[in-house]
Backbone as a ProteinNet text record, in pm:
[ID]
protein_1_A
[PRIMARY]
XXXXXXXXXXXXXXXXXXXXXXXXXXXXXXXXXXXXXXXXXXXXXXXXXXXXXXXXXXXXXXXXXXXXXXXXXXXXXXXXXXXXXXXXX
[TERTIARY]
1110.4	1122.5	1175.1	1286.1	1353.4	1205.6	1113.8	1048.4	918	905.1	802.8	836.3	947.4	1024.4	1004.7	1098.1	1120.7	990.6	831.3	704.9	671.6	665.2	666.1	735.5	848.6	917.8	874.7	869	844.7	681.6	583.8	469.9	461	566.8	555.9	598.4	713.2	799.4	667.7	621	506.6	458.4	318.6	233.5	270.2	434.1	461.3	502	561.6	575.2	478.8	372.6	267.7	166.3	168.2	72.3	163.5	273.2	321.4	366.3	369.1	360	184.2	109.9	-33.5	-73.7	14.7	-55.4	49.1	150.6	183.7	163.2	90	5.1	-193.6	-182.8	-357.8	-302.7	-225.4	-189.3	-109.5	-99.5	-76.7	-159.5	-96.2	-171.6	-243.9	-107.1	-162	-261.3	-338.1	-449.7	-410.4	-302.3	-268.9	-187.9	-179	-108.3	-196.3	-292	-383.7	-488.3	-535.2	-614.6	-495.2	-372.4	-302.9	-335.7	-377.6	-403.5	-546	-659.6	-790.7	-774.4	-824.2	-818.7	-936	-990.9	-1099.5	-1053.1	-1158.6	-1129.8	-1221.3	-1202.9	-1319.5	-1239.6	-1346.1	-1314.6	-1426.5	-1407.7	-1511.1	-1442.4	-1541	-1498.8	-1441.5	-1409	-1375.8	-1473.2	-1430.8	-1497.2	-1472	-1511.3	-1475.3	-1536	-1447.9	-1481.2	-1404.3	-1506.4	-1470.1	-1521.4	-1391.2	-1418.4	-1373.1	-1402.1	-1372.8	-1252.3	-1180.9	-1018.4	-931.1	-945.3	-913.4	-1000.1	-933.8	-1043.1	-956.9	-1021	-1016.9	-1074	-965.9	-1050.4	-1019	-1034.9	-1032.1	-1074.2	-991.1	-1063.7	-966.8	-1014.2	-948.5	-1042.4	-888.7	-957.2	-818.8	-884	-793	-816.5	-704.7	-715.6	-640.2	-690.9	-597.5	-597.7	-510.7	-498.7	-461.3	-495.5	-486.3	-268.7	-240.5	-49.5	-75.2	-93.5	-79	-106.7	-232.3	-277.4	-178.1	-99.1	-33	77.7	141.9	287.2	238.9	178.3	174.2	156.3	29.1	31.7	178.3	259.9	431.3	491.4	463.4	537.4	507.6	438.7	391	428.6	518.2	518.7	666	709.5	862.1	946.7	875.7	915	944.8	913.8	966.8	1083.6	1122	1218.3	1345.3	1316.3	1373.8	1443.5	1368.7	1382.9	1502.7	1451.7	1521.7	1700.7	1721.7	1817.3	1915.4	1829.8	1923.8	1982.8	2108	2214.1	2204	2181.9	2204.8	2316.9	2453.8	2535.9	2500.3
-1742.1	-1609.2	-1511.7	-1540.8	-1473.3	-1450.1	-1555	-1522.2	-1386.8	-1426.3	-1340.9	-1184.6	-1183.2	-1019.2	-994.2	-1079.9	-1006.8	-945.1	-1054.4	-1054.1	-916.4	-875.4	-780.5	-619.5	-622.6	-518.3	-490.6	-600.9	-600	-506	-580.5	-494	-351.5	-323.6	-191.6	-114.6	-181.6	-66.9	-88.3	-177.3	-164.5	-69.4	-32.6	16	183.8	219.7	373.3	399.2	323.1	357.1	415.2	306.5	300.5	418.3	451.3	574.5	706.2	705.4	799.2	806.8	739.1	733.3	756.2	641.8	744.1	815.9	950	1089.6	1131.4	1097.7	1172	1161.3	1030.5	962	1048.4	1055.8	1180.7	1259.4	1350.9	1456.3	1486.2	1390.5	1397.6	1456.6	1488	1569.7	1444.8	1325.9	1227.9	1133.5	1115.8	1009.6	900.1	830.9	724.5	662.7	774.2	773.6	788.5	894.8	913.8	825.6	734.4	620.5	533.6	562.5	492.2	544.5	624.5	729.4	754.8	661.5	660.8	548.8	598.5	554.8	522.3	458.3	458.4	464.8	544.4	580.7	508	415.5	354.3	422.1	403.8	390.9	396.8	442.6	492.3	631.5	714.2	797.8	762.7	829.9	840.5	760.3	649.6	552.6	648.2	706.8	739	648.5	587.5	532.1	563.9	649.7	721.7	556.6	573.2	464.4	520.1	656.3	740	691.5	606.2	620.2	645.1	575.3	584.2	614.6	670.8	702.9	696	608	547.4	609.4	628.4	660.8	595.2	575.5	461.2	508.4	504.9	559.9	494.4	492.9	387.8	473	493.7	597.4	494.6	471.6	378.6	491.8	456.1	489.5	433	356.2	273	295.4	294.1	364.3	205.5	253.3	155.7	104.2	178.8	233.8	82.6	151.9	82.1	-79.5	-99.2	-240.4	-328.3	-250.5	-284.3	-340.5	-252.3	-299	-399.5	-416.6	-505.3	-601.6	-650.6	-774.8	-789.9	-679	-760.5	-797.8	-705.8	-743	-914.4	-937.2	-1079.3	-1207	-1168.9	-1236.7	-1243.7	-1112.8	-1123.1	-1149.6	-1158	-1127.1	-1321.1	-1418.1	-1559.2	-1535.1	-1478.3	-1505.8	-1415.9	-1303.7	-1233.6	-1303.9	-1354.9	-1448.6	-1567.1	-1600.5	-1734.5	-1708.5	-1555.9	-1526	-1478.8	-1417.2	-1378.8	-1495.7	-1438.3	-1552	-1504.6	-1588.3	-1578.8	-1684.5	-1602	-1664	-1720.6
787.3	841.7	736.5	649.8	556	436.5	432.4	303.9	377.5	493.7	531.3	583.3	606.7	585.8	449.9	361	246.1	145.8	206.3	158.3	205.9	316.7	404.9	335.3	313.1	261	136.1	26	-100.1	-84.2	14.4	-4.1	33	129.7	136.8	95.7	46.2	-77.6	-214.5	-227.3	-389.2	-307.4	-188.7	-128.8	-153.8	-82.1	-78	-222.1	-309.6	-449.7	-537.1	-546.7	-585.9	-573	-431.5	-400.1	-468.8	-453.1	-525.3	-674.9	-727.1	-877.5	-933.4	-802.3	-839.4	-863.6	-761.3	-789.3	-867.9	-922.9	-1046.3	-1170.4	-1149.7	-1273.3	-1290.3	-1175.5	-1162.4	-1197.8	-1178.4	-1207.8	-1355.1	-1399.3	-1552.1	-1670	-1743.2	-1865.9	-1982	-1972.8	-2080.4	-2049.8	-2127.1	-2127.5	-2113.3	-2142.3	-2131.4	-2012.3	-1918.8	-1783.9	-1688.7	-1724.7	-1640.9	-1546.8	-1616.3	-1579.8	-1439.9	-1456.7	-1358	-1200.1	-1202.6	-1071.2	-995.7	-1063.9	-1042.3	-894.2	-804.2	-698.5	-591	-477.9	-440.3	-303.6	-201.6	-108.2	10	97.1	183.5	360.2	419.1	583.5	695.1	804.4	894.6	969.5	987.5	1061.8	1253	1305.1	1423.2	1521.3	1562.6	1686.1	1807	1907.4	2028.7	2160.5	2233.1	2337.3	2477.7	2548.8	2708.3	2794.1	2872	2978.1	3138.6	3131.2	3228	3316.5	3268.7	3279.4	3178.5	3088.2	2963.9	2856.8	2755.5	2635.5	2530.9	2413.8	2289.6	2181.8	2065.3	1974.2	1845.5	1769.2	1647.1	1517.5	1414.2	1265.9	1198.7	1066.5	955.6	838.9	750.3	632.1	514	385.1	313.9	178.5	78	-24.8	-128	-232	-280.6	-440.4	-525.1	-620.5	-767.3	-887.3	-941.3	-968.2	-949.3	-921.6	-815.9	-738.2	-587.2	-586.5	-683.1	-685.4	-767.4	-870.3	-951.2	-941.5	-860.5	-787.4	-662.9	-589.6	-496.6	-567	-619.6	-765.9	-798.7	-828.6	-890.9	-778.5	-612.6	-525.9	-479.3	-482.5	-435.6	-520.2	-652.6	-746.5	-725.3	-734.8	-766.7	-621.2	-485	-380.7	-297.2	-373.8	-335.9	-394.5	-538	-633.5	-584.3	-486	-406.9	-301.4	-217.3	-98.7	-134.7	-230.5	-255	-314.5	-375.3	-403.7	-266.9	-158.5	-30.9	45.2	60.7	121.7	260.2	321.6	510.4	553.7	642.8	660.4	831.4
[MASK]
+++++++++++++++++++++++++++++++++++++++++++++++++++++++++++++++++++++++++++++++++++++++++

């Protein structure tokens, strides 16, 4: 349980880091930073489903940045070595 929280946190702290060091890495002047921020965007637009009681609607829009891929790759690595250091009394 302790390793699958800490797997958990580690990815989402890489995930919100990541996207934001992204765009300050796009938005950079240097060439050598820049490439960190190239990102690809997939999803579907808006599912709508009327069931004349209820009505559903569903969309999934992703965007994932090379930042983003980067740190999760370390989160998954460094995040047993994490686990294994927390003490639970």
């Amino acid at each position: 349980m302790k390793f699958k929280l800490t797997l958990f946190f580690c990815i989402a702290v890489a995930a919100i880091a990541g996207g934001f060091l992204g765009e300050l890495a796009a938005n950079s002047l240097s060439p050598y930073v820049s490439w960190l921020g190239y990102s690809a965007a997939f999803g579907f637009d808006t599912l709508h489903f009327n069931l004349h009681i209820l009505q559903f609607d569903f969309g999934l829009h992703v965007n994932i940045n090379v930042t983003q891929l980067l740190l999760v790759a370390l989160a998954l690595v460094v995040s047993p070595k994490i686990a294994s250091a927390i003490k639970t009394s």
